[in-house]
C-alpha positions as CSV (number, residue, x, y, z in Angstrom):
1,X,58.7,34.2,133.0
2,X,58.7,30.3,133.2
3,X,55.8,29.0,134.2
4,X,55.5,26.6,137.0
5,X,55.4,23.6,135.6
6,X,57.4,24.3,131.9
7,X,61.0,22.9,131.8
8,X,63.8,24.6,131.4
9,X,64.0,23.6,127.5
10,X,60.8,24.3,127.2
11,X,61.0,27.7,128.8
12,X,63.8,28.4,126.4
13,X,62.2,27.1,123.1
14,X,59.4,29.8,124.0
15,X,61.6,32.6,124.8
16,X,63.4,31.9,121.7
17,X,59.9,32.0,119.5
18,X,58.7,35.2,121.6
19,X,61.9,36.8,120.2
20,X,61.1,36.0,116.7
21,X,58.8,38.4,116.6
22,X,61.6,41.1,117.8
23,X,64.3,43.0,115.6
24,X,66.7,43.4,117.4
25,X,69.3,46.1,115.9
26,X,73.0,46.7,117.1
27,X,73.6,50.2,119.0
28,X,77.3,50.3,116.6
29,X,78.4,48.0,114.2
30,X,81.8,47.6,115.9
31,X,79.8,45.7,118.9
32,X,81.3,42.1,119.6
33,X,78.5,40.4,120.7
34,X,75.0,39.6,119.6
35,X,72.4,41.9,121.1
36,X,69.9,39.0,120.5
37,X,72.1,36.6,122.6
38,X,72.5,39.6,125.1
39,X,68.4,40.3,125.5
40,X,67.8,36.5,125.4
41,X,70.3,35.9,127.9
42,X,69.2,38.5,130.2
43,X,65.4,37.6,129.7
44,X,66.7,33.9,130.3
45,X,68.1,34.6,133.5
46,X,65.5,36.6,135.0
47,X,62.7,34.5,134.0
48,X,64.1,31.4,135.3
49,X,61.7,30.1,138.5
50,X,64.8,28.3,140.5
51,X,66.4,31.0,142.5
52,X,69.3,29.0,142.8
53,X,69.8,28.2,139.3
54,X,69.5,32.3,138.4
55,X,72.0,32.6,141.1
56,X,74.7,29.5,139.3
57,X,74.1,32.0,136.1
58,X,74.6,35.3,137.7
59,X,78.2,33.7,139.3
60,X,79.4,32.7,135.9
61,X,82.3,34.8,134.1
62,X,81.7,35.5,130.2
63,X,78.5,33.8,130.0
64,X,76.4,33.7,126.9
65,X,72.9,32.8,126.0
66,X,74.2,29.3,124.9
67,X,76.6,28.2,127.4
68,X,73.3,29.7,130.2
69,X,70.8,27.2,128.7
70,X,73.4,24.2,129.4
71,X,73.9,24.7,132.5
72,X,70.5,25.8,133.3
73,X,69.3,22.3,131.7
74,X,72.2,20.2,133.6
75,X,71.2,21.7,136.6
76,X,67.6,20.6,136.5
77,X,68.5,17.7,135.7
78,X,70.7,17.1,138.1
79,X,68.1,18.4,140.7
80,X,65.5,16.1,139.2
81,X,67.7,12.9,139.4
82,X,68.5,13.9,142.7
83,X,64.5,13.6,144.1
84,X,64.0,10.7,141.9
85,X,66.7,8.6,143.6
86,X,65.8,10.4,147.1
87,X,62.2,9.0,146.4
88,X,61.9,5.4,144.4
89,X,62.7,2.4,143.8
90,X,65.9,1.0,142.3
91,X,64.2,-0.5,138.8
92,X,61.6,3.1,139.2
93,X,64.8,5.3,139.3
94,X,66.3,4.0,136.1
95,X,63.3,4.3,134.3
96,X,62.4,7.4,135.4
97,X,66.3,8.9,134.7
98,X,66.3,7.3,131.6
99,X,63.0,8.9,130.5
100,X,64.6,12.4,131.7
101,X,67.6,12.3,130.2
102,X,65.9,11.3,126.9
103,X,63.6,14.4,127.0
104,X,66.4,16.4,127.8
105,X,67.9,15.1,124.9
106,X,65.4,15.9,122.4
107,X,64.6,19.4,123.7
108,X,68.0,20.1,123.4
109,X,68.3,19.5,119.8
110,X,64.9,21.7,119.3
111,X,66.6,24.7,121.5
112,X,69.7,24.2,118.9
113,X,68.1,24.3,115.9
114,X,66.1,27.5,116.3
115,X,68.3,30.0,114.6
116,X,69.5,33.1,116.0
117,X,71.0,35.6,113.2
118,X,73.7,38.1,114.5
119,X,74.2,40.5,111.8
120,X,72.6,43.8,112.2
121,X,69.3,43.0,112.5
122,X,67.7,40.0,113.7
123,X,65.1,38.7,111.7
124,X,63.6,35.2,112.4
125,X,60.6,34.8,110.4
């Protein structure tokens, strides 16, 4: 579950080393999609502390653990913005959005670079 005050990138750069420790193993080889993606998506989801962003996820057709964390991300950010301008100062709110979207940013690239194998088994050692 995401903590209270953890991100959503952060949230998802735990989840992803929690399933590290997993091995994951496809129920038939003919199966199309990842079943790493399909538990980390689930887990994603239903972790998530905004009810309204679980809710964005849940209305989404062909949704995958990837395309989840970018909206989930764009929508906090979005909500963020949205308080900062609602609450400060011009010269504050650029600062303050500017500091956001750089920490989105670089928690994006760490969320991207942790690996997820799809084979048969994942293994993420």
């Amino acid at each position: 579950m995401q903590a209270a005050n953890e991100t959503i990138a952060q949230y998802t750069v735990a989840l992803r080393k929690l399933s590290s420790t997993c091995n994951f193993v496809y129920p038939e080889p003919t199966c199309k999609k990842s079943i790493a993606q399909v538990f980390l998506q689930a887990q994603f989801i239903r972790g998530l502390s905004d009810p309204t962003i679980r809710e964005k996820l849940l209305q989404e057709k062909d949704l995958t653990f990837g395309n989840a964390t970018k909206i989930a991300l764009a929508l906090e950010a979005s909500k963020l913005g949205n308080r900062v301008l609602s609450s400060s100062t011009e010269g504050e709110v650029n600062k303050s959005l500017y500091q956001n979207l750089l920490d989105v940013k670089i928690l994006q690239v760490k969320i991207q670079s942790t690996p997820i194998e799809s084979p048969t088994k994942l293994n993420l050692k």
